[in-house]
Structure formats: structure tokens, C-alpha cells
C-alpha positions, -999 to 999 in steps of 0.1 A, spaced: 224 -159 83 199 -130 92 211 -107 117 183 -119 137 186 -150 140 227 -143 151 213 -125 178 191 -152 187 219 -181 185 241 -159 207 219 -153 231 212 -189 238 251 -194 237 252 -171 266 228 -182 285 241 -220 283 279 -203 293 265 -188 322 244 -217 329 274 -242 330 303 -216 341 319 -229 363 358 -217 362 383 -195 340 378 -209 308 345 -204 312 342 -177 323 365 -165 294 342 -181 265 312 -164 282 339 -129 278 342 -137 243 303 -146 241 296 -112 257 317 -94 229 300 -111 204 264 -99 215 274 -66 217 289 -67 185 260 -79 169 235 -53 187 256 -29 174 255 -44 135 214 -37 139 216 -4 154 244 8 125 226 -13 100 221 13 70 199 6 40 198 30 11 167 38 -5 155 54 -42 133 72 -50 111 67 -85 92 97 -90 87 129 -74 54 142 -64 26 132 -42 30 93 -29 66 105 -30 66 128 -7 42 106 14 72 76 14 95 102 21 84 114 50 77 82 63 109 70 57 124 95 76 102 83 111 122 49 105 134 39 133 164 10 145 175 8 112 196 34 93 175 49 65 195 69 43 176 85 11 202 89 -15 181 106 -41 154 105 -69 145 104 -102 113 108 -125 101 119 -159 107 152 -153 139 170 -148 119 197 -130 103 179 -106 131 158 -100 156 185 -89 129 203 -70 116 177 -48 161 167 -45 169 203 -38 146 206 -11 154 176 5 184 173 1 190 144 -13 205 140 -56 181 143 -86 194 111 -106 187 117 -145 174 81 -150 165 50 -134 194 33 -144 220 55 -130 205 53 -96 203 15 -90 240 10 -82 236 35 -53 210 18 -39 197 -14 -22 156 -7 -22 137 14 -52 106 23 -38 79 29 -71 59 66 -68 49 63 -104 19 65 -125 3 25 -121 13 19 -156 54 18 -150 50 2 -120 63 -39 -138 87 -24 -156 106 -6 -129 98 -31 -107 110 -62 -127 146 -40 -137 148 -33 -102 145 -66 -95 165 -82 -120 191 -58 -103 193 -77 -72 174 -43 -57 146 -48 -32 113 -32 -45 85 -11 -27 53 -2 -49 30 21 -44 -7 14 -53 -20 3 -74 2 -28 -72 1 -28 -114 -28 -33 -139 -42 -34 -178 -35 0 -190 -44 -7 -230 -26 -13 -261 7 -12 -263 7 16 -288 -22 35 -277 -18 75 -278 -41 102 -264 -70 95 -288 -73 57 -268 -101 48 -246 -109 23 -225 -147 31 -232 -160 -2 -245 -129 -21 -243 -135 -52 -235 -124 -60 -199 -117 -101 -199 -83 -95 -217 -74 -66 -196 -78 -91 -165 -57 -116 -185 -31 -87 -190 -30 -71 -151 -28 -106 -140 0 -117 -160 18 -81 -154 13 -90 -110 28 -128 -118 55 -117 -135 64 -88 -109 59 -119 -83 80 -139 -102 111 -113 -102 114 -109 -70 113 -144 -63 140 -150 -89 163 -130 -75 156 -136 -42 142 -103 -31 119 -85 -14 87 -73 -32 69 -49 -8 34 -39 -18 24 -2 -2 -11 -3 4 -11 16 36 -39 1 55 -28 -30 62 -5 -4 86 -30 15 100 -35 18 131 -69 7 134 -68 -20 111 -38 -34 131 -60 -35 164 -85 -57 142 -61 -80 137 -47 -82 174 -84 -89 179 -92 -110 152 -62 -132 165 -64 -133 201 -103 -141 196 -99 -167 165 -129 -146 151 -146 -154 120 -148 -126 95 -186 -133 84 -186 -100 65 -169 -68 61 -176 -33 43 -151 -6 38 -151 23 17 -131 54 2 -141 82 -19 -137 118 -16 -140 148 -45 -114 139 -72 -77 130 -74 -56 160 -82 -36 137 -102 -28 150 -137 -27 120 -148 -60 105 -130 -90 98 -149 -70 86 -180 -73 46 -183 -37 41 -198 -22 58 -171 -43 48 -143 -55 16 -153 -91 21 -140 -109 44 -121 -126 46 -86 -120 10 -77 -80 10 -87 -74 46 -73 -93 43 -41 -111 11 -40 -79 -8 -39 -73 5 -1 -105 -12 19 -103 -43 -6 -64 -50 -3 -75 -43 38 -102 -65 37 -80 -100 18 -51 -93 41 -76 -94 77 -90 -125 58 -54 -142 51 -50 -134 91 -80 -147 97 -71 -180 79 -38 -185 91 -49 -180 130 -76 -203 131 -64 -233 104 -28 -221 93 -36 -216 57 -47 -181 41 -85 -172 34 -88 -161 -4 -114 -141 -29 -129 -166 -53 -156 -144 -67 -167 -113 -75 -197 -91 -81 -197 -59 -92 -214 -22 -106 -199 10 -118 -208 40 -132 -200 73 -148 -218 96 -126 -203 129 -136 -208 120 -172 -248 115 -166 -265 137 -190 -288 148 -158 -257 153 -133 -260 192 -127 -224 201 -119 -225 226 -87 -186 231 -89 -181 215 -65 -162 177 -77 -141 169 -100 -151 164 -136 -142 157 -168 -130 124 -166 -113 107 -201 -129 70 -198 -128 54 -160 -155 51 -137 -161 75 -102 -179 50 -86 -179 16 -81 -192 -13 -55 -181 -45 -55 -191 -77 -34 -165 -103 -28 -172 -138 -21 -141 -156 0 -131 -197 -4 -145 -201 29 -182 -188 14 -180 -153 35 -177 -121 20 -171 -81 19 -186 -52 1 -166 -26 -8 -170 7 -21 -153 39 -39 -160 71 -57 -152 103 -66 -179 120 -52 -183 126 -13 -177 163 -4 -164 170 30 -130 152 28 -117 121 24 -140 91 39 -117 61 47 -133 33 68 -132 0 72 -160 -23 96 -160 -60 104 -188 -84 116 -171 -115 131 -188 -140 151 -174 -131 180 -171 -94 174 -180 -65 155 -148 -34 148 -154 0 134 -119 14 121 -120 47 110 -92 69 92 -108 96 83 -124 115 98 -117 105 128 -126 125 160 -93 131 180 -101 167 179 -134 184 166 -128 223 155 -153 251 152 -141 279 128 -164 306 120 -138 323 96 -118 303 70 -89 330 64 -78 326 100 -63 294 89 -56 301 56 -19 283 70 -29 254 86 -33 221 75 -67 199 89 -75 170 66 -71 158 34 -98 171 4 -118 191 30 -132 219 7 -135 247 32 -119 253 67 -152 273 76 -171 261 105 -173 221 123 -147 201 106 -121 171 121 -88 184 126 -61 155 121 -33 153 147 -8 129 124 -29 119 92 3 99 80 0 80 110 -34 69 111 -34 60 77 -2 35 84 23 54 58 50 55 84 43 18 95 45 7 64 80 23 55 90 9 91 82 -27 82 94 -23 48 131 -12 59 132 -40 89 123 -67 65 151 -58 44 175 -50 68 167 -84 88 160 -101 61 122 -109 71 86 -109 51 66 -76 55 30 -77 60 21 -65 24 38 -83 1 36 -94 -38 16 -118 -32 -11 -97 -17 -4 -72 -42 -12 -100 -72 -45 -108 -53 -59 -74 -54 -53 -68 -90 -69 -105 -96 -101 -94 -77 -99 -57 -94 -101 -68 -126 -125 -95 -121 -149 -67 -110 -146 -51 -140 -154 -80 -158 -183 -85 -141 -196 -50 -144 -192 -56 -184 -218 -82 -176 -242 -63 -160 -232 -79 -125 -225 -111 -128 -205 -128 -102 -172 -137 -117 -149 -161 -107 -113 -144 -94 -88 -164 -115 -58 -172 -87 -33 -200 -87 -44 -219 -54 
């Protein structure tokens, strides 16, 4: 039985002792009652899950830290592994935690995995992890279609046709999905803003008001991923839409499954989409200031895609990998009963004027900024506001009290659906394309 619902029995024991107490042996059972309670309240506060690391640079560190703002449940990192010895006993040694040579020698000293990987091992760690009887976190994007089998450097993704790599990236979520349901664990999908902050006060709205979503447009793009690896299809398994378009959509079908379930009790999904991309960087007339990122292998940096809903609503949303001035992450909804702007970033908590940008050479004010010199928007916890902490907070509960988080597989499967859908339909020229999902 979940430790939560123990607590729950024995508090209704207690109460009905006290309620009916009425001489010794009463009063002794509610003793024994009493005991019990405490007992259990101090099984959740000692309650310890260990966690693993898979890989060991930048959405690593991200969980990391997050995982260390856990609180009520005992988080213990044991350690980490990755491709690279190197990075592996770097990112252990400063931490403190042990560098594990492979995957396999760190599942029996674990009970979750949590996936920092490149898209393209995401299934396979997931499924082994699963098959393991380990519970799973996975970092976006959830998986995807990442090209032959045998493809080497010299592949591209240029002119490949995209209908069987939605048949693939489908098939590769299902059969995550199907893992974790197998083995009767939990498969957590990390897409951080369905934890932040201000997409969590949309939903306390959205479910205290039993608004209708009419339509919603998000968006984020910034100047290029530092990722090594970024920019090459069969690592990545897209471009602006899977590295950064993934956030606002996953976003915008979870507020829609809330949606659903508060006013009717059955989830609101995507059933079409619409979609264009492009190459800008690679346009023969893009003069290149020096300013983005360039030099991309065969993905797109930018995308927009329209999303049509079962219920005949929809969302735009878009991504690219050309806004200067730091990372743009927003999200706004018109509902028929209300209209909600949630901004990530920037945000205005704290508005800075520097006139000199070596004064603060050594500190930290947002993510992708590109210079430090005059106004810019100082972030006070950017972890926070974009949920990373939540997320790793909801995670560790749901496995500790054996509960469903609010990302999970299934939302995970959905987003890749409706990812690679859009793809299909910007093969087409923009034709709307239906979202192929089990219903």
C-alpha cells in the first residue's frame, strides 16, 4: 500500500478511537494508534530514493541542482555516467558523487535514472532502465526519428522524407510508454514548463474558472544552442521545433488535458497540425553579423506550427534560433473567461542598468544574453521560474509515494506525435496533417 494512503487509513483509525474512547482499552488501542502515526510520519520524512545520473553536461547539471532543492523526501545522488570518461569524473569529482563507467554498472545502485543524453539514446536507456524495474526521468526531447540505423557523419536529414520518421518517433514514444507500463514504473517526462511557476497559476485559474482554452501562442528561441551536438539531425532529431519548440507545445497539450479533465473529466487532445520551417541562416541573402549561431548540418532554426485540438480550438506555436537579447520563453492564453500572459524570460523582477560590462564580468544575469552592457533583466532564481526544481520535486514524491507526476509518458508520446506531424506537414508545403494518436 502507498505510504500515503497508510497515513490516510490511520488517520481515520484515530480519529474513530478518539471518537468512540471511552475506557482503558481504548484508550490503549488509540496508544498503539498514536505509535503507528508517528511511525509512519517518520517512514516519509526518512524516505530516501536514489537517483542516476545519465550524462554529464548541461541538462545534467540543471537536474542536479534541482534535485538537491528536493524537499520531504531523501534525495540521495549516488553518481553518474556518460560517454565520456572525462566528463564523467569531472562533473562526479566536483560533486561529489561516483563517476560509474557504464550504464549498466550503475542501475543496481539506484532506484530512478534520470536521461541527460543526446535525444537519440533517450529509448534505449529508457526502455533498459525500465526493463530494470528502475523508475525513469527524461529530459527533452521525450525521443524522436533520428535516421538510419547505420547512418555516419556524411547522413542528412535534407530531403528525407519526413512520414516514416513520424512512423519511427511514434513507435520509439509507444514503446518507451509501453516499458514503463510493463514493469509497473514510473515514466517521468522533463519538460520543465508544465512546472513553471506561471504556467502553474494558469492552471489554478484555468480550474477554478472552468475556462475554455479558445487559443494559445507560446514561443522560444534565442541565438543557438551551445550544444556540440545541436544542429545535427541524428543526434537531435530535428531542429528548432524539437530543441525549443517542444517547451510552449508540450505546455500548451498539458493546460489543454487540464482543461478537459476540469470541465468534462476526459483530456483535450491535438488532432491536427499545420506547419512551416525554414533554414534561415542557410539563405543565400542572410548576411551573417556574428552575431547567431551558424553552420547548421541539416535541421531547421525556425519553425511555426498551428495546432488544431479534438474539441476544434487551437495554439500557435513558435521557435528559432535567431532572437538576440536572450532567451524569449513565453507562453499566453485566451480563454473565454480569461486571458494569462506567463512569462519566463525575461521577466521583470529586477531591471539593471550597466554602463560597463567588465564590472560584471562574474556575475550571472540570464541565459544567452550576449552582452552585460547597459538595460538588461537580471534573474533572481532562473531554475525556478522555468519549473526545473518543481519538476525534480514532483518527480521524487511520485516515486517515493508511489503517485502520477504531472508530466508523464503519456504527454511525452503526445508531443513527439504532434512534432513530427509538423514536419510532415512542412514537407507539404503546409498542409494540415492529421496527428496520428491512439484515442
Amino acid at each position: 500500500m502507498p505510504v500515503w494512503r497508510k497515513l490516510s487509513a490511520c488517520v481515520t483509525i484515530r480519529r474513530l478511537v478518539k471518537r468512540t474512547a471511552v475506557g482503558r482499552e481504548d484508550r490503549h488501542a488509540d496508544k498503539i494508534v498514536r505509535a503507528r502515526f508517528n511511525d509512519i510520519v517518520r517512514d516519509i520524512s526518512m524516505k530516501t530514493v536514489r537517483v542516476g545520473l545519465i550524462g554529464a553536461r548541461f541538462a545534467a547539471n540543471f537536474h542536479y541542482n534541482s534535485l538537491l532543492r528536493v524537499t520531504g523526501v531523501n534525495v540521495q545522488v549516488i553518481g553518474v555516467t556518460s560517454a565520456t570518461a572525462a566528463s564523467r569524473n569531472a562533473f562526479a569529482e566536483e560533486r561529489g558523487i561516483k563517476a560509474f563507467d557504464t550504464f549498466e554498472d550503475m542501475l543496481d545502485d539506484v532506484d530512478v535514472v534520470d536521461i541527460c543524453t543526446p535525444g537519440n539514446l533517450h529509448e534505449p536507456f529508457a526502455v533498459k532502465a525500465a526493463d530494470a524495474g528502475k523508475h525513469v526521468i527524461v529530459e527533452k526531447p521525450f525521443t524522436g526519428a533520428y535516421g538510419p540505423k547505420d547512418a555516419d557523419e556524411n547522413w542528412s536529414a535534407s530531403g528525407a522524407p519526413r512520414a516514416p520518421m513520424l512512423e519511427e518517433a511514434l513507435a520509439s514514444a509507444h514503446r518507451m510508454v509501453e516499458a514503463a507500463r510493463k514493469n509497473h514504473v514510473k515514466l517521468m517526462y522533463a519538460e520543465n514548463w508544465v512546472y513553471a511557476p506561471t504556467v502553474q497559476k494558469e492552471v489554478e485559474v484555468l480550474t477554478a474558472t472552468k475556462g475554455q482554452i479558445l487559443w494559445a501562442i507560446g514561443n522560444e528561441s534565442h541565438s543557438g544552442s551551445t550544444s556540440p551536438v545541436y544542429g545535427i539531425w541524428r543526434k537531435s532529431g530535428g531542429g528548432s521545433l524539437v530543441g525549443k519548440g517542444c517547451h510552449p507545445l508540450s505546455a500548451v497539450l498539458y493546460l489543454k488535458r487540464v482543461e478537459g479533465m476540469a470541465r468534462t473529466g476526459t483530456p483535450i487532445r491535438p488532432r491536427s497540425v499545420s506547419a512551416r520551417m525554414h533554414e534561415m541562416t542557410k539563405n543565400l541573402k542572410f548576411i551573417d553579423a556574428g552575431f547567431l549561431r551558424t553552420g547548421y548540418h541539416d535541421i531547421e532554426d525556425f519553425c511555426q506550427v498551428h495546432v488544431v485540438f479534438d474539441d476544434g480550438f487551437c495554439a500557435d506555436i513558435f521557435a528559432s534560433e535567431i532572437a538576440l537579447g536572450g532567451v524569449q520563453n513565453w507562453l499566453e492564453i485566451f480563454a473565454n473567461n480569461h486571458r494569462m500572459r506567463c512569462n519566463m524570460n525575461p521577466a521583470e523582477n529586477c531591471i539593471l542598468y550597466n554602463p560597463k560590462e567588465d564590472q560584471l564580468a562574474d556575475v550571472y544575469i540570464t541565459e544567452k544574453l550576449g552582452t552585460k552592457q547597459g538595460y538588461s533583466f537580471p534573474h533572481p532564481d532562473e531554475e525556478h521560474a522555468h519549473g526545473y526544481p518543481q519538476e525534480m520535486q514532483d518527480f521524487l514524491e511520485c516515486v517515493a509515494f508511489d503517485r502520477e507526476p504531472k508530466a508523464y509518458g503519456e504527454l511525452g508520446l503526445d508531443t513527439v506525435a504532434a512534432m513530427y506531424a509538423a514536419y510532415v506537414s512542412a514537407e507539404q508545403g503546409g498542409k494540415e496533417v492529421d496527428i496520428p494518436l491512439p484515442k
